[in-house]
MARGU-929565 format. One line per 5 residues: their letters; for each residue x negated, y negated, z of C-alpha. Coordinates in steps of 0.02 Angstrom, whole numbers, plus 50000, padded with zeros to 5 digits. Example, Ala and Ser with C-alpha at 12.3 -4.5 7.8 and 13.67 -1.06 7.14 Angstrom:
2
as = 49385:50225:50390  49316:50053:50357 $
//
This chain:
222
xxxxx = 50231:50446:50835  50297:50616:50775  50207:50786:50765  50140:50811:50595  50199:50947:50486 $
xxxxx = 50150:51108:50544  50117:51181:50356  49980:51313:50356  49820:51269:50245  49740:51125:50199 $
xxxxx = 49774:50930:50161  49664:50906:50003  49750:50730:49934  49732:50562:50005  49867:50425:49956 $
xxxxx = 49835:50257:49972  49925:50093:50011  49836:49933:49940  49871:49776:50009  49846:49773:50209 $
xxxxx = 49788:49943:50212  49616:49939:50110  49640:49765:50047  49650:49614:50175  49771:49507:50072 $
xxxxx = 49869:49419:50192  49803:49240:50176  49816:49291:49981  49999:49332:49971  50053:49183:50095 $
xxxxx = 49934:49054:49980  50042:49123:49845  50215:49124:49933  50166:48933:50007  50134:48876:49809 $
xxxxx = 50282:48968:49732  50378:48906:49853  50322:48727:49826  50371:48732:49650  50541:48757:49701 $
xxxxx = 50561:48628:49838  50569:48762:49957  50517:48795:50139  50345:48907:50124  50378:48979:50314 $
xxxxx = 50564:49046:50253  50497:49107:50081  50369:49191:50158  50462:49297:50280  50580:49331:50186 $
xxxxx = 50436:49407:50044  50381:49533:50170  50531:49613:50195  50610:49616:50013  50547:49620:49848 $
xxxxx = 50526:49485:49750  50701:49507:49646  50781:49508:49799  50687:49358:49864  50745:49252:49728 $
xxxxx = 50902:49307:49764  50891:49255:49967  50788:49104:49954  50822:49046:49758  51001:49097:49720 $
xxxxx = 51030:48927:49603  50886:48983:49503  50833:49101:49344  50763:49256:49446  50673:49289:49271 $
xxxxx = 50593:49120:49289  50546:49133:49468  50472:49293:49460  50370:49244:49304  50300:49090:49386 $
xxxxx = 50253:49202:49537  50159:49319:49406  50073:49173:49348  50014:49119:49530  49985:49289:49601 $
xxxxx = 49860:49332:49400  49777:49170:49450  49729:49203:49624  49645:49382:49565  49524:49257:49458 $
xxxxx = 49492:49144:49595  49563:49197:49744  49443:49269:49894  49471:49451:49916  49385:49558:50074 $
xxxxx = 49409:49753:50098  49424:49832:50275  49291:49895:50363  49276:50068:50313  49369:50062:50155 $
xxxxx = 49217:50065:50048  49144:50214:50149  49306:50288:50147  49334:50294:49935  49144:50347:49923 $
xxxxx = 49171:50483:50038  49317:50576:49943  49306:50700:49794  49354:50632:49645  49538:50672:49594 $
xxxxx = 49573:50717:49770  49641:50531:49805  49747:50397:49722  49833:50228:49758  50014:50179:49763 $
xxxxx = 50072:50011:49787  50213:49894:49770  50082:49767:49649  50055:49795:49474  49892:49886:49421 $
xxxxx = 49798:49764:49312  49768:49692:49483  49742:49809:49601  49579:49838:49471  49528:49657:49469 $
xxxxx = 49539:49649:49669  49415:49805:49664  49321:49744:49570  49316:49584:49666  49274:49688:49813 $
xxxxx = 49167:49814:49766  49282:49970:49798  49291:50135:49668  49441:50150:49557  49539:50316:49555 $
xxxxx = 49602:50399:49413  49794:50380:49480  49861:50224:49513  50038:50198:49533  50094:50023:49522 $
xxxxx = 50248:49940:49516  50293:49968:49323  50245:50175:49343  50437:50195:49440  50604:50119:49428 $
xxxxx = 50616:50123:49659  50495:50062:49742  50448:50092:49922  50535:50142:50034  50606:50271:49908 $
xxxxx = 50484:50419:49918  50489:50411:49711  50301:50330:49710  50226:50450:49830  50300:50582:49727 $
xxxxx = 50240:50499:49564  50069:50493:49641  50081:50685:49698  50141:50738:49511  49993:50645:49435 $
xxxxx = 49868:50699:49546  49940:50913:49534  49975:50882:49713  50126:50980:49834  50186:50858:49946 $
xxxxx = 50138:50952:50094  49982:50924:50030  49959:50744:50054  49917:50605:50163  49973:50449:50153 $
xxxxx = 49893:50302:50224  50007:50155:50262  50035:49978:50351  50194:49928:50321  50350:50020:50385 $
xxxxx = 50444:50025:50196  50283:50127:50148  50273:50242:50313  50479:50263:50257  50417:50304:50084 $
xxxxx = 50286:50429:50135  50392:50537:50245  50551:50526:50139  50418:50618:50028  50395:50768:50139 $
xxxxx = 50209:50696:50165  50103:50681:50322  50081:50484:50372  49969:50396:50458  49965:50227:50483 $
xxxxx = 49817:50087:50502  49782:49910:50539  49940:49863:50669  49932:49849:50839  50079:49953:50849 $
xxxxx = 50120:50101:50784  50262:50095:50632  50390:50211:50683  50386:50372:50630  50184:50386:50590 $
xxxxx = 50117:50545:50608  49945:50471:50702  49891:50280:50712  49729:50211:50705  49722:49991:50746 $
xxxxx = 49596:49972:50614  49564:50063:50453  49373:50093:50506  49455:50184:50648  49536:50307:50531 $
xxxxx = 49376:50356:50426  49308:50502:50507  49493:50564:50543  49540:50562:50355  49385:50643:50291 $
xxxxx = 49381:50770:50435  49560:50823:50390  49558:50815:50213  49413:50912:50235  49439:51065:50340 $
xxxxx = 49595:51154:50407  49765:51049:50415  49772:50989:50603  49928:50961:50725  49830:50852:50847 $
xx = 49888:50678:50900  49776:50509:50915 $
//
């Protein structure tokens, strides 16, 4: 872990990660993965690991080379709108008493999925909506350019010093910092390299993001 920024003042706005940070969507994205990968005659264990690392472009490219990457990614559109309807969707503890808990306008999401569902999985699952959401279609890079984070900051009237981003997955951590934000990552068992503080569980990192979003901007470590 590093030392967070040392920038006078206050943090006021909250960025959010989706998927494995407020969302549990593992078992989700590898049903997914498992029956895109069937339609293609494809091993679902390779797809898969090769889907967490990359995007899905670059997937097609890895895994599916000998196919339409316009094709692929339109039949993995199809699957992943599907399993919003009728997949089963859980949040993490604490993410529901975490959204309640902050101002409106003083937090948005940012994620790598597209927004019509992100809102269908909260709705599945109970959690508030924000007024910023920036998806996948909102930026030309995704993570782990800092261009979403920034997005996000822009929308919300936000300096990046003012923000805290709330991560799993090291191409997001890379995105937050690149983005001159303060990063702290939840639900690993290890920390992602470079996080500012790390919490195992999200539920951990409740009081901790409302307490410092909430009074003076804090240098201590977990």
């Amino acid at each position: 872990m590093t030392s967070e920024p040392g920038r006078p003042g206050r943090v006021t706005y909250v960025l959010f990660d989706v998927d494995g940070t407020l969302i549990d969507a593992v078992s989700n994205q590898r049903r997914v993965w498992a029956t895109w990968a069937e339609r293609y005659g494809l091993d679902a264990e390779e797809v898969y690991r090769v889907a967490l690392q990359t995007r899905p472009m670059e997937t097609f490219a890895q895994v599916a080379a000998d196919q339409d990457p316009y094709e692929c990614l339109a039949t993995l559109h199809e699957l992943e709108d599907e399993d919003v309807r009728s997949g089963v969707y859980a949040a993490f503890d604490g993410a529901s008493e975490l959204l309640h808990g902050l101002p409106p306008g003083s937090w948005a999401l940012v994620t790598s999925n597209y927004e019509h569902r992100v809102r269908g999985r909260f709705l599945r699952t109970g959690l508030p909506v924000p007024d910023v959401i920036v998806d996948a279609a909102a930026v030309e890079e995704g993570k782990p350019s800092p261009v979403p984070y920034l997005r996000a900051a822009a929308r919300l009237g936000a300096e990046p010093g003012d923000c805290l981003v709330i991560e799993d997955a090291p191409s997001g951590v890379r995105s937050g910092l690149r983005a001159g934000m303060t990063v702290w990552g939840v639900n690993a068992a290890v920390a992602v390299e470079g996080v500012h503080r790390h919490f195992a569980g999200l539920h951990e990192a409740v009081p901790h993001i409302l307490a410092f979003t909430s009074g003076p901007h804090g240098n201590a470590a977990a």
